[in-house]
C-alpha positions as CSV (number, residue, x, y, z in Angstrom):
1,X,-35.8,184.6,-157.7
2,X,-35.0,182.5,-154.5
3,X,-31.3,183.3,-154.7
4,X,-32.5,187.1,-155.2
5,X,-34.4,187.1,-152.0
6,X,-31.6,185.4,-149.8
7,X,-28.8,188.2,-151.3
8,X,-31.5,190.7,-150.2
9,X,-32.1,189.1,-146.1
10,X,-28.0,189.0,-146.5
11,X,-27.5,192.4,-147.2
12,X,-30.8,193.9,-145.0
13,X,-29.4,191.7,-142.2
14,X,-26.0,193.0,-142.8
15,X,-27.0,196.4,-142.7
16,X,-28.8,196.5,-139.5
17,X,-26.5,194.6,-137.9
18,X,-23.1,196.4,-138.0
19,X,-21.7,199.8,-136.0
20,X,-24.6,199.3,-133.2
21,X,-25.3,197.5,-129.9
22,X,-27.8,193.8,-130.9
23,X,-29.8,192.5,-127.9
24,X,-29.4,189.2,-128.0
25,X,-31.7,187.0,-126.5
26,X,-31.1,183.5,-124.4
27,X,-34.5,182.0,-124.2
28,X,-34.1,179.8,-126.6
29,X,-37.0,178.4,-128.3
30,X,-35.2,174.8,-129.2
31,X,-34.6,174.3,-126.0
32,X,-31.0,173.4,-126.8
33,X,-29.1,176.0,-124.4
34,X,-28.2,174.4,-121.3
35,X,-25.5,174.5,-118.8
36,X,-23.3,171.2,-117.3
37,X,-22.5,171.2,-114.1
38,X,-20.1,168.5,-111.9
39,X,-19.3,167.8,-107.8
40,X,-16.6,165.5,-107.8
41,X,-15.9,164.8,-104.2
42,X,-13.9,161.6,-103.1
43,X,-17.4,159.1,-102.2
44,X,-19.2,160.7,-105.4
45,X,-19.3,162.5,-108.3
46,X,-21.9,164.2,-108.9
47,X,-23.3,165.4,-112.8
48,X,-26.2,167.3,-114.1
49,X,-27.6,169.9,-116.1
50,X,-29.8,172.9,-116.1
51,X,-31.7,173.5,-119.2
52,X,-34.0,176.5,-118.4
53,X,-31.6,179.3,-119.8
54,X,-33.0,182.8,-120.3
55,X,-31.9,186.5,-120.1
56,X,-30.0,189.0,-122.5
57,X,-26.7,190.1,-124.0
58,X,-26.5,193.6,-125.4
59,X,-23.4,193.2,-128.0
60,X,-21.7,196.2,-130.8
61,X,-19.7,193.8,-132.8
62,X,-17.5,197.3,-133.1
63,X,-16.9,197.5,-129.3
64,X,-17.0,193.9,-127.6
65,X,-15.5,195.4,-124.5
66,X,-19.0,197.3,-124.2
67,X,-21.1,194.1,-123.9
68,X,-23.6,194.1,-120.8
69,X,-26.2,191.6,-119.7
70,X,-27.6,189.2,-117.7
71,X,-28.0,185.3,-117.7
72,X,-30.6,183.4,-115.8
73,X,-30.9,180.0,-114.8
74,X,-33.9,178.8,-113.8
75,X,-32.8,176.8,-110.4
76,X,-35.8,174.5,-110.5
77,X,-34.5,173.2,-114.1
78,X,-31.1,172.2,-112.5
79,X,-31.4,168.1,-113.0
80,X,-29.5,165.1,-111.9
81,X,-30.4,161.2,-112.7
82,X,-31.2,160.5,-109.4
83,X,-34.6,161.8,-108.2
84,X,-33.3,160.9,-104.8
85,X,-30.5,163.5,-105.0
86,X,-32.1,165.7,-107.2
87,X,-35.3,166.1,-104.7
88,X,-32.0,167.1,-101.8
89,X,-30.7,169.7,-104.3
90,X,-34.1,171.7,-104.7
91,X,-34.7,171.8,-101.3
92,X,-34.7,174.1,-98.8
93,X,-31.8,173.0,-96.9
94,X,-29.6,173.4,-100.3
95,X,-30.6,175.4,-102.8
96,X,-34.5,176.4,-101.8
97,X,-35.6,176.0,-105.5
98,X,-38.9,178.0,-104.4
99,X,-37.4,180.7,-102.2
100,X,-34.7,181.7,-104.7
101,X,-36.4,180.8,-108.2
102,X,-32.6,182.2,-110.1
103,X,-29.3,181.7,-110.1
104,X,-28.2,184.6,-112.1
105,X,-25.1,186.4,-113.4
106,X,-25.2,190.1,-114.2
107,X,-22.6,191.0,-116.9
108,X,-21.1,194.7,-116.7
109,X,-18.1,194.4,-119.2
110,X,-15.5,192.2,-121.3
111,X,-11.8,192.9,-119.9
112,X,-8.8,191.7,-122.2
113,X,-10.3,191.2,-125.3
114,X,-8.6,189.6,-128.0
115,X,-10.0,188.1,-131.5
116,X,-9.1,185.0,-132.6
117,X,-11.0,184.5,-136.2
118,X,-14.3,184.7,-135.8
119,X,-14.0,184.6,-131.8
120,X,-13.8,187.0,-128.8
121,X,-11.8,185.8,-126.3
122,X,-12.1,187.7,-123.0
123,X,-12.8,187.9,-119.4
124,X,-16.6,188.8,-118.6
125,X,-16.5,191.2,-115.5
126,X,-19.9,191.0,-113.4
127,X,-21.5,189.7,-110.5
128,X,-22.8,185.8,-109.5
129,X,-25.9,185.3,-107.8
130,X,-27.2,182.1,-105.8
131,X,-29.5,182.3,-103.3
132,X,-29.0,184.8,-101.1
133,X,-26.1,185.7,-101.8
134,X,-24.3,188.1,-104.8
135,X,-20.5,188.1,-105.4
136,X,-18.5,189.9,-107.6
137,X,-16.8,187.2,-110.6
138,X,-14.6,187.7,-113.4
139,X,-14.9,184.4,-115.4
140,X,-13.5,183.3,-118.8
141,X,-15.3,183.6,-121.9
142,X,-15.6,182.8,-125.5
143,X,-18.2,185.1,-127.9
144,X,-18.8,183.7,-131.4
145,X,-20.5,187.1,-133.5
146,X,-22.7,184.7,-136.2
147,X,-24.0,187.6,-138.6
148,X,-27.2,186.4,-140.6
149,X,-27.1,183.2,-139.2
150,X,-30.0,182.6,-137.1
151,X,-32.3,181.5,-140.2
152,X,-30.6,178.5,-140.0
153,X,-31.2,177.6,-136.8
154,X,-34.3,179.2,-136.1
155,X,-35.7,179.6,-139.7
156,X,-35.8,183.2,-139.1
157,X,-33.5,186.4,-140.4
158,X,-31.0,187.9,-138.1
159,X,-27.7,186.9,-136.2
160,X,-26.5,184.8,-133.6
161,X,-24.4,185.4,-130.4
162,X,-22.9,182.1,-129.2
163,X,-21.0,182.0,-125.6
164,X,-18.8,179.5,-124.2
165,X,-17.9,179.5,-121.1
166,X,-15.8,177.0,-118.6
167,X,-15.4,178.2,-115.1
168,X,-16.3,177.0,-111.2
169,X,-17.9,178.6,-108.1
170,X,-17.6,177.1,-104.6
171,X,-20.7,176.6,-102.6
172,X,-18.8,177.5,-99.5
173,X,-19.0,181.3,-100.7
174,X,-22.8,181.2,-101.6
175,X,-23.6,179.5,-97.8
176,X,-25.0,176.6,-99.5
177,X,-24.3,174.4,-96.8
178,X,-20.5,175.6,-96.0
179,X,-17.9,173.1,-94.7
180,X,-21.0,170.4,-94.7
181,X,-20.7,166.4,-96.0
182,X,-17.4,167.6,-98.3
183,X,-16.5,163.6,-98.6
184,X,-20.1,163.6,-100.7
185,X,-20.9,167.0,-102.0
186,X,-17.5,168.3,-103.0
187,X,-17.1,172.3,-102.2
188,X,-16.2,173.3,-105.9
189,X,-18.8,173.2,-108.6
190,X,-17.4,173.2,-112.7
191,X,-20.0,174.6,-114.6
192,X,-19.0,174.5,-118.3
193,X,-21.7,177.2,-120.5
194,X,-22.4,176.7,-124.2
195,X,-26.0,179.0,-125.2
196,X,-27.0,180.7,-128.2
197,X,-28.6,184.2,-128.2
198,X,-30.7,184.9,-131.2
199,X,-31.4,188.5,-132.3
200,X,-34.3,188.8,-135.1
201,X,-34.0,190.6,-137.7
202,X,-36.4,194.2,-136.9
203,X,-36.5,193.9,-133.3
């Protein structure tokens, strides 16, 4: 009977899931999604992470090209080991934490597509936004399409979306700081993006 009820949330899930756009959400209840970011300059290298990841992806397994979205960081969550530094990075004078609560990045299509197995690899067209400022940024991408997956990671019916990403920004093009204490704070940021969207079976 258990096996019976699976091969029925299999085939539902199957169903609903195939020749139409998914909405994928980001906010991940397990708290697992999470961005890396690194600063290598040449007096330090500086490592940390953001953890509070929300937004969502609307994907047609049919039609990756199609995919739209957006992805939110919350800037407050960006963290470093050193409370020192990381009390400098909220503030005012470098990322202002409480005047510009996001850093966000508004997806308006995939470009060059190709599959690879169970992967899309492809460049995600959109636009970057940190602090005040909004620039336009293709950036490299990797979509893994997990069809009636999420119950086992969330214990619930429906699929996954996961995406990869590896990629950098400059701070010099987001005025954070431009041209400033490069022998400390390096100018380029590599930001590496690995966050699962779930998408619930009914909703």
């Amino acid at each position: 009977m258990k096996l019976l009820s699976l091969f029925l949330v299999f085939v539902l899930t199957s169903l609903c899931s195939t020749g139409k756009t998914i909405t994928f959400d980001f906010e991940d209840p397990k708290q697992i999604n999470n961005l890396i970011f690194q600063m290598d300059a040449p007096l330090e290298s500086i490592n940390g992470s953001a953890d509070g990841i929300s937004g969502e992806v609307f994907f047609d397994p049919s039609a990756p090209s199609e995919t739209t979205g957006e992805i939110i960081v919350d800037a407050a969550s960006l963290h470093v080991g050193n409370s020192l530094l990381k009390k400098h990075i909220h503030s005012k004078d470098w990322m202002s934490v409480e005047e510009y609560p996001t850093i966000k990045f508004s997806l308006t299509r995939l470009a060059n597509v190709k599959k690879e197995g169970m992967h899309h690899i492809a460049q995600a067209i959109g636009k970057m936004s940190i602090r005040n400022v909004t620039m336009k940024m293709k950036v490299p991408v990797k979509l893994t399409f997990l069809q009636g997956m999420l119950e086992k990671r969330n214990r619930v019916p429906g699929d996954l979306l996961i995406i990869r990403s590896v990629f950098s920004v400059k701070r010099d093009d987001f005025n954070i700081r431009k041209g400033e204490n490069l022998e400390k704070v390096a100018n380029e940021i590599s930001i590496s993006l690995n966050i699962a969207g779930a998408a619930p079976l009914g909703k």
